[in-house]
N, C-alpha and C positions, 0 to 999 in steps of 0.2 A: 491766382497767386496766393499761397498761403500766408497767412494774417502770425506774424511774431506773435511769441508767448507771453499772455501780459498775466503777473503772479495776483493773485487775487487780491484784494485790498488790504482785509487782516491776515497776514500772514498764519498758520496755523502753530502752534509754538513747539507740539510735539509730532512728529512721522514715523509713519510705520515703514518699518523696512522689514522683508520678508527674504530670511535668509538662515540657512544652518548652519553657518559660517562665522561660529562664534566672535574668531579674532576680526573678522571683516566689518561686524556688527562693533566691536569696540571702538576701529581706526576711525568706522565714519562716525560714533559718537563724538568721541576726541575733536573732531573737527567742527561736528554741527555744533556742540560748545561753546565755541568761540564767537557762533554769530547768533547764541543765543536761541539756540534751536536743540530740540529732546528727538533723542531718537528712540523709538519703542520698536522691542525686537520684537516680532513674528517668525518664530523657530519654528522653521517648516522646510520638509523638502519638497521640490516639483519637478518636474519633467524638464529636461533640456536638451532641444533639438540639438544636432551636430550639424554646424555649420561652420566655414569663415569669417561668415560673418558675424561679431559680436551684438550688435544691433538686432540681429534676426533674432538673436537667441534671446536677450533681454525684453525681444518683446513679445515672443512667443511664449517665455516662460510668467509673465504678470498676465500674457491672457489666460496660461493654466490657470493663473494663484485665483482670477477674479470671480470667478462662479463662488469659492468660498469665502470671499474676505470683501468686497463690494467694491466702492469705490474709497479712495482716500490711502495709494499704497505705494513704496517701490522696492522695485529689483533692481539687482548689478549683476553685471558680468564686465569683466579686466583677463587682459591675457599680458604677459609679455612676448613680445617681439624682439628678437634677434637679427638683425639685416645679415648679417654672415650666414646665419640659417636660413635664409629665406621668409624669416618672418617665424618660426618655428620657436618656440611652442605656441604662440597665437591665444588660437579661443582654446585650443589645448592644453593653456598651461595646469592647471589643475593636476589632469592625468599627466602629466610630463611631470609635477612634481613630485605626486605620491609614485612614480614608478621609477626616476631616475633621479629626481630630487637637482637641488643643485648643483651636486659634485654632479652628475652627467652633463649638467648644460658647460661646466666650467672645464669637463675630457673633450667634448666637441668642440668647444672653441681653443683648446689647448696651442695650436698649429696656426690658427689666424690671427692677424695682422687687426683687422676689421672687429672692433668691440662694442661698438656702436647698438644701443638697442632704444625700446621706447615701451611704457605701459600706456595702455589704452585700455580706458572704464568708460563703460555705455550704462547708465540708468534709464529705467522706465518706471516713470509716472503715470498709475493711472487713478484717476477723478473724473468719471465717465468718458474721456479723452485718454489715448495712448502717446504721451507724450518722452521722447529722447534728448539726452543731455551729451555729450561724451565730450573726455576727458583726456591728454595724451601730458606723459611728460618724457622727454627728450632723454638719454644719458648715456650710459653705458656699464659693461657686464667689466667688474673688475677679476685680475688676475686669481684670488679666492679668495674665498670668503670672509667678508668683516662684521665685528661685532654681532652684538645679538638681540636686536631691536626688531619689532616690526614679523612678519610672518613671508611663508611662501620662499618666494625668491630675493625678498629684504635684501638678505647679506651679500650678495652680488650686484646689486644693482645699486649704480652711482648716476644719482640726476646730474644732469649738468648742473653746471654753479658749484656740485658740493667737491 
């Protein structure tokens, strides 16, 4: 049975994250922020398997980064999900955005009923362990686009609660 993750005793104060993903690299500063935590970018790109799976890919792609960078790192990968698409754009949402961007996902779901979707973000940690976190938040693809906050697919996506 695997042994739960126990975080080391002194917490580290600053993390590298390893991404060329400028604006990605800011939301999770924003966030580490608040609990007191620095995030130090590593602007790099690496290889990323094509998969379904988000998990596979986050960890495939810190075992690229690790021959250069040692231990002490992590990666993300997030897709959104659409349930009226089938889950569609997924781990595709990237190339789903730079090629049809949000107005395509907001012509496809034009005609359904069903607006329901969800982000899902997998990190990998590695500190000579390959360790995953992932992350979902509930919501839905509003009718088009609001405000201008946030990157990606932001402006259509409404978590639940808001």
């Amino acid at each position: 049975m695997a042994q739960p993750y126990k975080p080391p005793k002194q917490s580290p104060s600053v993390l590298r994250f390893v991404t060329s993903n400028r604006h990605k690299f800011e939301e999770f500063s924003a966030v580490a922020s608040r609990f007191g935590l620095g995030i130090e970018l590593v602007s790099r790109s690496y290889p990323e398997v094509q998969s379904d799976d988000l998990e596979q890919i986050a960890v495939s792609s810190a075992r690229s980064c690790a021959p250069g960078l040692g231990k002490g790192f992590f990666v993300e990968d997030a897709g959104l999900f659409v349930n009226a698409l089938r889950g569609f754009p997924g781990p595709y949402s990237s190339y789903a955005y730079s090629t049809i961007g949000y107005e395509g996902i907001l012509e496809l779901l034009r005609h359904r009923e069903d607006r329901s979707a969800f982000f899902l973000s997998v990190i990998c940690h590695y500190d000579g362990r390959y360790r995953t976190f992932t992350g979902k938040v509930d919501g839905r693809i509003s009718p088009r686009a609001r405000g201008n906050a946030g990157f990606g697919f932001d402006p259509i996506f409404i978590p639940d609660g808001e």
